[in-house]
C-alpha positions in Angstrom: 135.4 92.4 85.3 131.9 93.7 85.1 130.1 96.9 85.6 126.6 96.7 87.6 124.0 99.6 87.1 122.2 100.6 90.2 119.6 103.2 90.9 119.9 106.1 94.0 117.1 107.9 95.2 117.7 111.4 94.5 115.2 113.0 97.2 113.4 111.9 100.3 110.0 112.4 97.9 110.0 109.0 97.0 107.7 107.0 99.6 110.0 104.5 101.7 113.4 105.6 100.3 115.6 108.4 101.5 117.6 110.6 99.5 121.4 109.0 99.0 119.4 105.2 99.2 120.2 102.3 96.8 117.2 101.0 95.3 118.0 98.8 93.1 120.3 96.4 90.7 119.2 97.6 87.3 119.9 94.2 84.9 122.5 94.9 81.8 120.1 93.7 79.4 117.3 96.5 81.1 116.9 100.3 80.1 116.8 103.0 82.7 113.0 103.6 82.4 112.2 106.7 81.4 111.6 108.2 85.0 114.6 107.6 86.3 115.5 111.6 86.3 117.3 113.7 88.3 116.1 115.1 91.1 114.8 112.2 92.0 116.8 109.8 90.7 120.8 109.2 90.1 121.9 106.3 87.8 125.5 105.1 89.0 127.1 102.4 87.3 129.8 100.7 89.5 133.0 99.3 87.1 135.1 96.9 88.0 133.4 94.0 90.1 134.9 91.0 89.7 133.2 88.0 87.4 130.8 87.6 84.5 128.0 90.5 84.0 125.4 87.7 86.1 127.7 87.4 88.9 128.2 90.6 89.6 124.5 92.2 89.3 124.0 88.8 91.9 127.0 89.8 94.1 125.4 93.4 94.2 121.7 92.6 94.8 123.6 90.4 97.5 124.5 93.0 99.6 121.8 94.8 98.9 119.1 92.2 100.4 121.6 90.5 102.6 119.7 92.5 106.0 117.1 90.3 105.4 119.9 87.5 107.0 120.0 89.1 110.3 116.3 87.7 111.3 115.3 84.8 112.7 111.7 82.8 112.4 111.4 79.6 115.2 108.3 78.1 116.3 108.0 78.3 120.3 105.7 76.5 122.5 102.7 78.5 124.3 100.1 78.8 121.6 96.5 77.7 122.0 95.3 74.6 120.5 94.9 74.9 116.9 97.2 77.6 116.6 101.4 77.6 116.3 103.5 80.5 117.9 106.3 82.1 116.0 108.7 84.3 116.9 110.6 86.5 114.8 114.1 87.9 116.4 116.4 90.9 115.2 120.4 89.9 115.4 121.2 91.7 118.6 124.4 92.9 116.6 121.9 94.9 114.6 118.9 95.6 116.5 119.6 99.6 117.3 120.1 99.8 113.8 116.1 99.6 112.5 114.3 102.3 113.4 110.7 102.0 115.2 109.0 102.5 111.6 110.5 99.4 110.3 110.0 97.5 113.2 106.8 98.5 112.9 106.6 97.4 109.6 107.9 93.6 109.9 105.4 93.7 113.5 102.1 94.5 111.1 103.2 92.8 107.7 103.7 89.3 109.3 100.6 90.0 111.6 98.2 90.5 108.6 99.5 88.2 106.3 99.1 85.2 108.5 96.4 86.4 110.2 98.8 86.1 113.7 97.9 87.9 117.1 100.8 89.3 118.7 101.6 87.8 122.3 104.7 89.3 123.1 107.2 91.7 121.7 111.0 93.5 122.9 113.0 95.6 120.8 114.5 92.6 118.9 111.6 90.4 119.0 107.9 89.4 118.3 105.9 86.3 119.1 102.9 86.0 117.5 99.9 83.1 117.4 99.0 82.0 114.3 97.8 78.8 111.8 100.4 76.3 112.1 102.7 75.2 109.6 103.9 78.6 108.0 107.1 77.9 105.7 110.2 79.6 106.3 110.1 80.0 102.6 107.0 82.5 103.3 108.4 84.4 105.8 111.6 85.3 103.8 109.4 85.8 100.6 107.2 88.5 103.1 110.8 89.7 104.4 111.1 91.0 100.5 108.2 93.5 100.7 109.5 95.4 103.6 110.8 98.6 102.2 114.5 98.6 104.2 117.3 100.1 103.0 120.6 99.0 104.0 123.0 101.1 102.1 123.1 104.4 100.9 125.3 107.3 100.1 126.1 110.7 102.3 123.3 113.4 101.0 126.5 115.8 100.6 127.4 113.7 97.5 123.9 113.0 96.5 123.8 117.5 96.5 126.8 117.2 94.3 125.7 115.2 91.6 122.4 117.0 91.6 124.1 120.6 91.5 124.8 120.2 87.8 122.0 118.5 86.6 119.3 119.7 84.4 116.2 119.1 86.3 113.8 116.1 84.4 117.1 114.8 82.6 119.1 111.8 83.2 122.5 112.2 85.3 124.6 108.9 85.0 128.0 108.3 86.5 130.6 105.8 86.5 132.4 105.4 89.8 134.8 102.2 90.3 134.0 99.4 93.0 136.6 100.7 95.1 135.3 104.2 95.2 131.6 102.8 96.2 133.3 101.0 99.2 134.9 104.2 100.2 131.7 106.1 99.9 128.5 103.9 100.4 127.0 103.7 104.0 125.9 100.8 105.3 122.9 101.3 108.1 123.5 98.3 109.6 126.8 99.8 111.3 125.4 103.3 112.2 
């Protein structure tokens, strides 16, 4: 058995992330960083996932990226000459589940980066025109950038934690792996 460190966004004030978020694995052999302080930030350090230390920080950080799955990338016939289309397709299982800002963001991220002009679009699709022969391997690797979070805990908790703590000092707790599965939210199934 293991025990996996993982940050929580403490506040809405922190760009992308929404109080109650998980941001992040932090690696065993990594300190906090100094910033990591309440209100903005809650350390939690789940105990009891099965496996060696590496297994289970890769079993969480899983989980965590694991939204990234429910998108397709295809080439599709219709570009002009020179160019390749692509589309890019949201599970249908999953597609109320991204809001309009994060469609938004996948829509402009993959148009910029591969300089693409969008030809059609749906709520669980885009099909863009751009320079053929764009690797899978790119797209995922874009995929990475967008800000997303899939799981998070209820702000009630995230309140409760905070209610005790001295504001600018670390709060860290320990909570079991079955406790987190009773108490984390995943997004996805909203």
């Amino acid at each position: 058995m293991s025990d996996v460190k993982i940050l929580i966004a403490g506040t809405d004030a922190l760009g992308t992330a929404k109080k109650g978020d998980v941001i992040d694995v932090v690696g065993s052999a990594s300190d906090w960083g100094s910033r990591t302080v309440t209100p903005n930030w809650i350390r939690l350090i789940i105990t009891g996932i099965p496996g060696s230390q590496e297994v289970a920080e890769n079993l969480v950080r899983g989980y965590l990226t694991s939204w990234k799955d429910k998108f397709l990338y295809r080439t599709v016939s219709g570009a002009i000459v020179g160019k390749q289309r692509y589309r890019i397709e949201i599970s249908s299982d999953v597609v109320g589940s991204f809001d309009m800002s994060t469609k938004k963001e996948i829509r402009e991220k993959f148009l910029e980066e591969f300089d693409g002009v969008l030809v059609n679009q749906s709520k669980n699709h885009i099909e863009f025109d751009s320079y053929p022969e764009i690797p899978i391997e790119a797209a995922k690797l874009l995929m990475s950038s967008i800000a997303y979070r899939r799981f998070c805990f209820p702000q009630y908790l995230v309140d409760a934690v905070l209610a005790g703590a001295v504001s600018g000092q670390p709060v860290l707790y320990y909570r079991t792996i079955s406790w987190v599965r009773d108490n984390i939210i995943d997004k996805l199934k909203i």
